[in-house]
Structure formats: structure tokens, C-alpha cells
Backbone bond lengths (Angstrom), bond angles and torsions (degrees), N, CA, C in turn:
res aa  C-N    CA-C-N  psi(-1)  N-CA   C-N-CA  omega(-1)  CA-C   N-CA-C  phi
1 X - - - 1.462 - - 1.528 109.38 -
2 X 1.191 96.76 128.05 2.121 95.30 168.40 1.048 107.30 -90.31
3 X 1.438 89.79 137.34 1.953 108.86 174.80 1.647 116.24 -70.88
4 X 0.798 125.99 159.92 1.526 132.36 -165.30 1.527 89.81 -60.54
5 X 1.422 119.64 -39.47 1.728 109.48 -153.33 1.829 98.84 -76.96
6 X 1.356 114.76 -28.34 1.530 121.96 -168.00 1.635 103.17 -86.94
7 X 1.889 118.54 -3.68 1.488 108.27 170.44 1.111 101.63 -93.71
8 X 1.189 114.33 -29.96 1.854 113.12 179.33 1.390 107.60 -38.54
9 X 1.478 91.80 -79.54 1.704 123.62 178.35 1.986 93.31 -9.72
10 X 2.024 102.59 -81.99 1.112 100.19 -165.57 1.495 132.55 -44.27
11 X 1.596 85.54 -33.02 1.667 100.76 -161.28 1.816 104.73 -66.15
12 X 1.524 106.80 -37.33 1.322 105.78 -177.02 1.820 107.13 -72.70
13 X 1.168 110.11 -55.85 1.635 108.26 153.13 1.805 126.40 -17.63
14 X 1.172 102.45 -73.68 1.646 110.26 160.13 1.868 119.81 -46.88
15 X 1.548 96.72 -41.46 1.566 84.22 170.78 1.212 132.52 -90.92
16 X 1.417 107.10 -1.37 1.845 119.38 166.24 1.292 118.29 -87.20
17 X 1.061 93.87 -10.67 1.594 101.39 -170.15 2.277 97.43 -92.35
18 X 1.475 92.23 -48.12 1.700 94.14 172.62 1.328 119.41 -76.14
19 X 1.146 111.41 -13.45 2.062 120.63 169.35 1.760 89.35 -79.81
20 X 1.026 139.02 -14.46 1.522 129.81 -169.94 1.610 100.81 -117.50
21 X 0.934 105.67 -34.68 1.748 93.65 153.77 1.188 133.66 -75.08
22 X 1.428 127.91 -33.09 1.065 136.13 136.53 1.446 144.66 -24.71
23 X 1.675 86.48 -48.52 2.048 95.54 170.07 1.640 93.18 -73.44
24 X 1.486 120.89 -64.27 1.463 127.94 -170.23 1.419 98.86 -38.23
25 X 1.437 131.19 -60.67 1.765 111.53 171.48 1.439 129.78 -77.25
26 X 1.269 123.92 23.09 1.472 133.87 152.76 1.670 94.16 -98.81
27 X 1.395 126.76 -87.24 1.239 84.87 179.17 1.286 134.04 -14.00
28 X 1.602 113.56 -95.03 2.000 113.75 -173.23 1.594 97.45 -16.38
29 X 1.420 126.96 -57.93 1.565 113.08 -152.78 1.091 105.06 -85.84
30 X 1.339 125.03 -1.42 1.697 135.27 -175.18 2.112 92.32 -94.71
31 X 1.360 124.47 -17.86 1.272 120.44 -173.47 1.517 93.63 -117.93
32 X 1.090 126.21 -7.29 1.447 125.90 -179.25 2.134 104.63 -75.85
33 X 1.226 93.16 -50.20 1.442 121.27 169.27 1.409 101.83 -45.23
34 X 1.267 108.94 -66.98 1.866 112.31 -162.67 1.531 87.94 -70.12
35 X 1.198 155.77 -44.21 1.735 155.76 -161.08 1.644 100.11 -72.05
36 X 1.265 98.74 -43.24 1.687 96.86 179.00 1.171 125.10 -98.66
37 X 1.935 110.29 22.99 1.459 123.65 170.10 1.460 102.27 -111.21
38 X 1.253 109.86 -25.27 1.561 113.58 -173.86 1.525 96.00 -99.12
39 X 1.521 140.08 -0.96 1.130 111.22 162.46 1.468 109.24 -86.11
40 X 1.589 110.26 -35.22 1.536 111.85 168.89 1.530 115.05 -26.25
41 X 1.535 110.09 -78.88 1.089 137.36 172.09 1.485 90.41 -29.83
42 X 1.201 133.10 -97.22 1.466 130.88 -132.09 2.165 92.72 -70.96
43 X 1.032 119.01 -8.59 1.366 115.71 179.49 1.885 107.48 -96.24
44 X 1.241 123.44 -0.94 0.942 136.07 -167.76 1.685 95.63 -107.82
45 X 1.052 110.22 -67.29 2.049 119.64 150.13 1.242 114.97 -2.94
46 X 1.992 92.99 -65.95 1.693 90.72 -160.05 1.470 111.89 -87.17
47 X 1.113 111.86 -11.46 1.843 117.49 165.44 1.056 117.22 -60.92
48 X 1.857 124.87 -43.33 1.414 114.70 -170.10 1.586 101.90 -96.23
49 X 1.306 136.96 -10.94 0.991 137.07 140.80 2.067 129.27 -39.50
50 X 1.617 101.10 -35.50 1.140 102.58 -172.93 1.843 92.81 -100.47
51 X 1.028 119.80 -7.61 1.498 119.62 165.25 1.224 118.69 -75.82
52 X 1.524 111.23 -60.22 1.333 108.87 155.03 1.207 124.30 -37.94
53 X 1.468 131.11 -38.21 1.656 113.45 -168.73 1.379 93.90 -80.59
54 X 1.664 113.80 -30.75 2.231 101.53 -159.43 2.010 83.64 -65.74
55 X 1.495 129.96 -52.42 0.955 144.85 -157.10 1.929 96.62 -35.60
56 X 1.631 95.19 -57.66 1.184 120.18 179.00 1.496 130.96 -40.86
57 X 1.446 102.68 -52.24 1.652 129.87 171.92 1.653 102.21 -83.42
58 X 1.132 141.83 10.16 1.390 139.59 -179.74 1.746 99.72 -121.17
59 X 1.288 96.71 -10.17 1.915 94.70 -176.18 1.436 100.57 -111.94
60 X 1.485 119.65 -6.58 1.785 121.76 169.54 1.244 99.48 -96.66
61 X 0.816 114.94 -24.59 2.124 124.26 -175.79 1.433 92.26 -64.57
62 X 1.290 116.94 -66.64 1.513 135.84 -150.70 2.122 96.32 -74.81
63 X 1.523 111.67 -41.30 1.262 112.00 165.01 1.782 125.10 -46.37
64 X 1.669 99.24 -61.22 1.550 109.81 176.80 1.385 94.11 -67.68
65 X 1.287 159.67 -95.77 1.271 141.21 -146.60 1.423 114.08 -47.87
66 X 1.201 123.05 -28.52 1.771 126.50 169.10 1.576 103.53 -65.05
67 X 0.737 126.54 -28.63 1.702 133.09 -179.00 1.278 94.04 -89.29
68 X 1.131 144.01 -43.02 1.458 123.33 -155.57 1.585 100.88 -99.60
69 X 1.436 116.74 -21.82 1.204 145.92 166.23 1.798 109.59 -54.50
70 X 1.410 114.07 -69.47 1.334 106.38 157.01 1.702 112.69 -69.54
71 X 0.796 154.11 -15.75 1.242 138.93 162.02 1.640 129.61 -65.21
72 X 1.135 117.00 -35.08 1.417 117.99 149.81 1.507 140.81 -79.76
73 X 1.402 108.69 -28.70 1.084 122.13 148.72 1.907 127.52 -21.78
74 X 1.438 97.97 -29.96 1.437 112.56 178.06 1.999 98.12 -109.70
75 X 1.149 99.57 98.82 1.608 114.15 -172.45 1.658 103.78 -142.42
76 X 1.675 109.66 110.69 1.615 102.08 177.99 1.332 97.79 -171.08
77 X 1.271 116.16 148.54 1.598 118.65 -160.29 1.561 99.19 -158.95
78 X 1.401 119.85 118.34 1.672 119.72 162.03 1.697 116.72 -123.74
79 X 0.836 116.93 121.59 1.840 126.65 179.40 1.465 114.36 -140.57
80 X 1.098 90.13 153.23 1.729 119.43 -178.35 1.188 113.90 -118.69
81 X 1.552 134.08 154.64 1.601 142.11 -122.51 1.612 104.74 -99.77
82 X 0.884 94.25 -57.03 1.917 113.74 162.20 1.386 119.82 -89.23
83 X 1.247 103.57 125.30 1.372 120.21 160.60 1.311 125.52 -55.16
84 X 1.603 111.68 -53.98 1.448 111.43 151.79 1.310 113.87 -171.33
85 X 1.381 118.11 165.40 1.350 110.38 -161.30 1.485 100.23 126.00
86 X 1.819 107.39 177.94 1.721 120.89 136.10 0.837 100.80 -137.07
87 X 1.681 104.78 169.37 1.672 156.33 -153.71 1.162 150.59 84.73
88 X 1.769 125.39 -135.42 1.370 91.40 -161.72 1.702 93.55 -122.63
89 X 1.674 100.80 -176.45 1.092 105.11 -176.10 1.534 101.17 -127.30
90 X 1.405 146.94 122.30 1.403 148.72 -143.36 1.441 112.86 65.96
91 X 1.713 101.26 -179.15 1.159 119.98 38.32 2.271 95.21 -118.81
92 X 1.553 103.84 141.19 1.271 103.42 174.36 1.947 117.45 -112.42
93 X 0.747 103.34 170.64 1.740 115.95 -162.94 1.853 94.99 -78.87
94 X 1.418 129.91 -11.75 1.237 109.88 178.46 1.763 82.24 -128.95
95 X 1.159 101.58 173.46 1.797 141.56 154.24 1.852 106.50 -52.25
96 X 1.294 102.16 97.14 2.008 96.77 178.71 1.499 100.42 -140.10
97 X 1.167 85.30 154.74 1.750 100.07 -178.78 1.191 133.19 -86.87
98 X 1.005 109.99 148.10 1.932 105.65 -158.31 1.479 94.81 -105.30
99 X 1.123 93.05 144.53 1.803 104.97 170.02 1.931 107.86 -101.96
100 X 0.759 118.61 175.58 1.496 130.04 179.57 1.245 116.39 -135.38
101 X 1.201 138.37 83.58 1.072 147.44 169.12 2.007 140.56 -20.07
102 X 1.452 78.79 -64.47 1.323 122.48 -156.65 1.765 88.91 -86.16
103 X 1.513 121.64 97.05 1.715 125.59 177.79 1.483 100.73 -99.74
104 X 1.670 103.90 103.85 1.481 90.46 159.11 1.798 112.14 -94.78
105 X 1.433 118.95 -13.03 1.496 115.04 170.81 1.037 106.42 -150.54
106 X 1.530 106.94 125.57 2.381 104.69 163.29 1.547 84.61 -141.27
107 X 1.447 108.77 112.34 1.142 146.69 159.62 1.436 120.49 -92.83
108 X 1.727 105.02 91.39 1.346 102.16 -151.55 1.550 127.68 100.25
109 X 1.273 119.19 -11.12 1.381 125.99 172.05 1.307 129.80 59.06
110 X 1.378 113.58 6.36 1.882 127.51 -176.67 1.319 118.90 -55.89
111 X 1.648 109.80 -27.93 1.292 118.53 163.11 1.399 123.75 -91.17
112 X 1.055 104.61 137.59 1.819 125.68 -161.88 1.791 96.47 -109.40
113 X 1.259 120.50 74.45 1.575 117.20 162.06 1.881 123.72 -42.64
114 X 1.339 117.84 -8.99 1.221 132.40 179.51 1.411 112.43 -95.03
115 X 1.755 122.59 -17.54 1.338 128.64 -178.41 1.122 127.47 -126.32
116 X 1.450 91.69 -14.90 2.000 116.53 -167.69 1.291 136.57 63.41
117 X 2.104 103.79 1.01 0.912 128.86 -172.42 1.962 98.72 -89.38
118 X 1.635 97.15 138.23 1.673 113.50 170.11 1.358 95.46 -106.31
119 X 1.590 117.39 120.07 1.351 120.90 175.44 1.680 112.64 -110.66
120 X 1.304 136.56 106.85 1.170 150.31 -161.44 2.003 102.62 -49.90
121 X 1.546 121.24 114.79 1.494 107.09 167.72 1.196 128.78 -88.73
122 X 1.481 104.14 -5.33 1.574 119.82 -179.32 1.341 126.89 -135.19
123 X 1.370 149.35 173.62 0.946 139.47 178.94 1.680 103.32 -89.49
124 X 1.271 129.63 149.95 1.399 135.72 -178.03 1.475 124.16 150.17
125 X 1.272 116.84 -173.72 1.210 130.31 -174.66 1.579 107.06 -96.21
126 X 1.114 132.39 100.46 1.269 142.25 148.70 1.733 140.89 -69.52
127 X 1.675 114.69 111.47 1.746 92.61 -169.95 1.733 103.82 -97.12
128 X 0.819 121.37 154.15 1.564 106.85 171.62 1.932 104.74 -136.68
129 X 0.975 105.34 134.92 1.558 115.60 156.75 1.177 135.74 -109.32
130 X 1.447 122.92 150.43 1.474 113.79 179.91 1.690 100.03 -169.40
131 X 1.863 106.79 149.35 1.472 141.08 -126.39 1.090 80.99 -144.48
132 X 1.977 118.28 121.42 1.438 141.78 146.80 1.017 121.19 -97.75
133 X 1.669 114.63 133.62 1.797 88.49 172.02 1.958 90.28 -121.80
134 X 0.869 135.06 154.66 1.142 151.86 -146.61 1.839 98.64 -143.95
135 X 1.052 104.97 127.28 1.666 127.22 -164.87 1.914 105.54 -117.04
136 X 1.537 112.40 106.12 1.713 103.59 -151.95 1.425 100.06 -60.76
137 X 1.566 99.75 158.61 1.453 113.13 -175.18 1.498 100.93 -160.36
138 X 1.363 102.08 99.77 1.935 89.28 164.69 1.337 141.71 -29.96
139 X 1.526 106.48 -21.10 1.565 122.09 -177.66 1.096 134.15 -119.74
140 X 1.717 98.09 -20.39 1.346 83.03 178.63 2.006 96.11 -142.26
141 X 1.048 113.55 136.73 1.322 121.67 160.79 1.419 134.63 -69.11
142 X 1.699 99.88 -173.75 1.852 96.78 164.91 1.370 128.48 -122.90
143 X 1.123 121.57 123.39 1.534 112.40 -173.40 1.397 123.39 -138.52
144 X 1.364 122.77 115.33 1.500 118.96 -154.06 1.273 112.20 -122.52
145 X 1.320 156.24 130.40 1.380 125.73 -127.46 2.157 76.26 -153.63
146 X 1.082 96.04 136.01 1.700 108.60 176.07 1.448 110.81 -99.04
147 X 1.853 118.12 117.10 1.574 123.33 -154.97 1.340 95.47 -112.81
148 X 1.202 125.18 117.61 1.261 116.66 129.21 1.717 149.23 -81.99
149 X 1.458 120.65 132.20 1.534 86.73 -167.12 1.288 122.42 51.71
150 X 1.347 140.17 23.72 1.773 114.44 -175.75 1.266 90.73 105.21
151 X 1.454 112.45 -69.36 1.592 121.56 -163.27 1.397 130.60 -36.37
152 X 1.595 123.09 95.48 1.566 95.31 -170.93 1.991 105.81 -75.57
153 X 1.273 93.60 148.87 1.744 101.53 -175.99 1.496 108.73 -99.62
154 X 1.808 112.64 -69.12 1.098 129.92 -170.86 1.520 119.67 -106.21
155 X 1.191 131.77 161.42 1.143 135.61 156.98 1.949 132.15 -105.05
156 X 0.812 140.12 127.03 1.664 131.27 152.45 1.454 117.69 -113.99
157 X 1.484 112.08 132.69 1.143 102.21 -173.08 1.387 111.86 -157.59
158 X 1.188 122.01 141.01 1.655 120.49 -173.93 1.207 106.58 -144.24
159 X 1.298 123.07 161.40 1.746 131.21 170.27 1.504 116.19 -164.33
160 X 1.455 103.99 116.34 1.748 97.38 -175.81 1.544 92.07 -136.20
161 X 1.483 123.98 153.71 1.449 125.47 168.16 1.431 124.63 -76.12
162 X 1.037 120.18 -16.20 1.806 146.53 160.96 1.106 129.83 -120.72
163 X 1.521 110.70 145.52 1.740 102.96 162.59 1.713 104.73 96.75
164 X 1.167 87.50 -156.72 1.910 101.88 178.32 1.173 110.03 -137.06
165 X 1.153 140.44 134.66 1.080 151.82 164.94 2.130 130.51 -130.42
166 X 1.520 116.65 143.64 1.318 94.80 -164.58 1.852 104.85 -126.11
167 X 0.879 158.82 -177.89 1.445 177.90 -105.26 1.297 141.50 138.74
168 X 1.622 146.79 99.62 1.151 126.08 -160.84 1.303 90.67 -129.89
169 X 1.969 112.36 -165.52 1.421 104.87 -167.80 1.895 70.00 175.73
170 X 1.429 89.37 166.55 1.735 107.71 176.92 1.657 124.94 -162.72
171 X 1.037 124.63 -173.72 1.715 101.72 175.78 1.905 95.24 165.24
172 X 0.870 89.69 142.59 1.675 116.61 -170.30 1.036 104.56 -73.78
173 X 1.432 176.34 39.05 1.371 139.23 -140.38 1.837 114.35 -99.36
174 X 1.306 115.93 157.82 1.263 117.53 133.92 1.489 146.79 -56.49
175 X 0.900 131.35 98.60 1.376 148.17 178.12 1.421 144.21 -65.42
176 X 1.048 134.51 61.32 1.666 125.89 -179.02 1.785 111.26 -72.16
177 X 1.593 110.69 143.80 1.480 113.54 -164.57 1.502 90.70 -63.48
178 X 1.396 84.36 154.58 1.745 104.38 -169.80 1.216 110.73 104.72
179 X 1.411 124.48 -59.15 1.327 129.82 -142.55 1.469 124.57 -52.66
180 X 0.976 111.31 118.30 2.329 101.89 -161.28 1.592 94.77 -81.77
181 X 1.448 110.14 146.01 1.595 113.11 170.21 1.980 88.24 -137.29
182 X 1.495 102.16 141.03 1.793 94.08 177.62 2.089 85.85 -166.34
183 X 0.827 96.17 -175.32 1.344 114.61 -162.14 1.757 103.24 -124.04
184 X 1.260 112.38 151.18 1.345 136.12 -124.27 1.516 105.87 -160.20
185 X 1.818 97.82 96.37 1.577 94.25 157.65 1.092 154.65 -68.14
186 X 1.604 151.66 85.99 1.577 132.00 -136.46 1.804 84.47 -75.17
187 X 1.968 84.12 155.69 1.796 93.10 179.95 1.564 121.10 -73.41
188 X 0.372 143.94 179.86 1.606 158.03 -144.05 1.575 103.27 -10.92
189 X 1.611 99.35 69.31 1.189 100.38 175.85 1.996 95.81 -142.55
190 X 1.316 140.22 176.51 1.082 133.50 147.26 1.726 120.03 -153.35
191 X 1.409 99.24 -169.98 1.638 103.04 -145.78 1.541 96.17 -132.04
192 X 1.479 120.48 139.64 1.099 104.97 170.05 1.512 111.67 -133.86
193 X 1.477 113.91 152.92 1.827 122.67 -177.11 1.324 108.96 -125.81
194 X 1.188 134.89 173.90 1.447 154.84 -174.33 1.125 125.34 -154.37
195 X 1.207 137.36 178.99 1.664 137.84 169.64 1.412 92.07 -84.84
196 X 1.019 156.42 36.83 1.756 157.69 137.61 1.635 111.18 -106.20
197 X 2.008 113.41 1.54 1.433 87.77 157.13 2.284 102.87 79.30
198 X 0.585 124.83 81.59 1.713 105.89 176.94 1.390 100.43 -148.58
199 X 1.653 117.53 -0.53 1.227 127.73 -178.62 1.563 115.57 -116.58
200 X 1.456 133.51 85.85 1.664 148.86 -158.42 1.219 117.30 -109.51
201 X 1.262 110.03 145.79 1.252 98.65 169.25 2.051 94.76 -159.43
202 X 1.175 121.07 130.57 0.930 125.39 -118.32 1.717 107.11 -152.77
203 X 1.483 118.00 114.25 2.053 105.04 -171.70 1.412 91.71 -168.86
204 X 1.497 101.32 141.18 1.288 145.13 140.43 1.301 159.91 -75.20
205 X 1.573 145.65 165.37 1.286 133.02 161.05 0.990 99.40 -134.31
206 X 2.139 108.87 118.76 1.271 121.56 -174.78 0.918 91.11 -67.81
207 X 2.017 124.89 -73.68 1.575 126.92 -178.92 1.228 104.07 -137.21
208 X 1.512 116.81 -171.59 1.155 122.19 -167.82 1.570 103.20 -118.18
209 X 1.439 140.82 149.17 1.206 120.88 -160.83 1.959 82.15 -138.79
């Protein structure tokens, strides 16, 4: 049997011992607290960290397209039909495309003197012009037709039985990259050039949209 003085004893024993378990589980939940502030914290970190990087990759994105952006921006090309020499070029039984030889500017290189094709590098508004000169011929005329895509757009065209005579034509277009614009012989028609150049064909980039 325990004596009254040896339940005391325990009982106060037992309650120092549960006041110390007690602190020991306020602590844990007092460090449970700080673990689940610092995971907050460190998950809050890795978000603006991963914002920062997309933030990051959207301001090098936005850099290289500003560069490539000013880099096309400078788009301009003028040539003449012959390289060198005079005369003419037709007249043939179908519709064929003329190349232009003769580069006095490709700013930007869009024009291909080897194909005669202008292939668009950017999206925008493009004007282009272009100069026939037509050499008289009772039979046959000049007719030069401005293609887009396939698409015929414009026409130039002249016909006299003597003499010299010339025709031009121009046109603004809209542009998606890729898009080929080149010039176009009508058939049984022909074109004539010289070392004075009288045969053009001629494009720009107003802007880029």
C-alpha cells in the first residue's frame, strides 16, 4: 500500500513529467508551424522564381524578334532586265516569267536575280513598281503583268508599229512571309532593255504589320 506521502510524491512526479510533455508538444507544434511557414515561404520562392524565368524568356523572345524585327524592316530591291547588252526578250506562245538581271539594290536580299522571284521575309505592306519599254512591232506588243502567288494583280502594256514606246504600273500589296511577287511575260508579247536600263522592276517595305 502507498502511504499518502509516496502518492503525493508520484502524483506531483506524474504532473511534471505531463507539464514536460506538454511543453515538448507545444514546442513540436510551435516547429510544426515554423516548417509549414518555411514550406509556404520556400513554395512561394519557387513560383516567383519560375515567373521570373517565363518573365525572363518573354524579354529574350521579345529582344530576338526586335532584332529580327529591325532587321527586316530594311527590305528594298531595284533591277533592270539585262544584265548587259541590248534587246529583246520574247515574244513566246505561253505566259513566262522574267527574271531581272541587272541588281542595282537588294537591301535585305528578298530578291533572287537567279529566279526573278521577290519572296516576302516579313509580314507587311509592300509597294513595288515596274517600267516597260516596248520596241515597235506590227505584231507583236508589250505586256508585263505583276504576280502574286499565281495571282495576276497588275497589268503594263503597250503596242505601237514604230518607234519606241514605254508602260508602267505599281501596286501596294499585303504580304505574308513567304509570299512570292515577280513579274510576268504575257505570251506572244515581248520586252525590250539596253545598257540605259528602260526595263524595271522595282519593291519595297513601307512597314511591317
Amino acid at each position: 500500500m502507498l502511504t499518502s506521502l509516496q502518492a503525493r510524491v508520484e502524483m506531483r512526479h506524474l504532473q511534471r513529467e505531463n507539464e514536460a510533455q506538454a511543453a515538448k508538444l507545444r514546442e513540436l507544434e510551435l516547429q510544426k508551424t515554423e516548417v509549414d511557414k518555411m514550406k509556404q515561404q520556400l513554395k512561394a520562392q519557387a513560383a516567383e522564381l519560375t515567373n521570373m524565368a517565363a518573365r525572363t524568356d518573354v524579354t529574350e523572345n521579345q529582344v530576338e524578334a526586335l532584332k529580327r524585327d529591325n532587321e527586316v524592316k530594311q527590305v528594298a530591291f531595284s533591277t533592270s532586265l539585262l544584265a548587259s547588252g541590248s534587246g529583246h526578250i520574247g515574244p513566246f506562245n505561253t505566259n513566262t516569267p522574267l527574271v531581272f538581271r541587272y541588281v542595282v539594290t537588294n537591301i535585305g536580299n528578298a530578291y533572287n536575280p537567279n529566279t526573278g522571284l521577290f519572296i516576302a521575309p516579313v509580314r507587311g505592306a509592300y509597294h513595288f513598281e515596274f517600267y516597260i519599254a516596248a520596241g515597235g512591232h506590227a505584231s507583236y506588243g508589250s505586256s508585263v503583268v505583276l504576280v502574286k502567288n499565281g495571282e495576276h494583280i497588275f497589268t503594263a502594256y503597250e503596242h505601237q508599229p514604230s518607234h519606241f514606246g514605254t508602260s508602267a504600273n505599281g501596286a501596294t500589296l499585303l504580304l505574308e512571309v513567304r509570299d512570292v511577287v515577280f513579274l510576268r511575260l504575257w505570251r506572244n508579247t515581248r520586252i525590250h532593255d539596253s545598257e540605259n536600263h528602260h526595263s524595271t522592276f522595282s519593291g519595297n517595305l513601307l512597314f511591317t504589320m
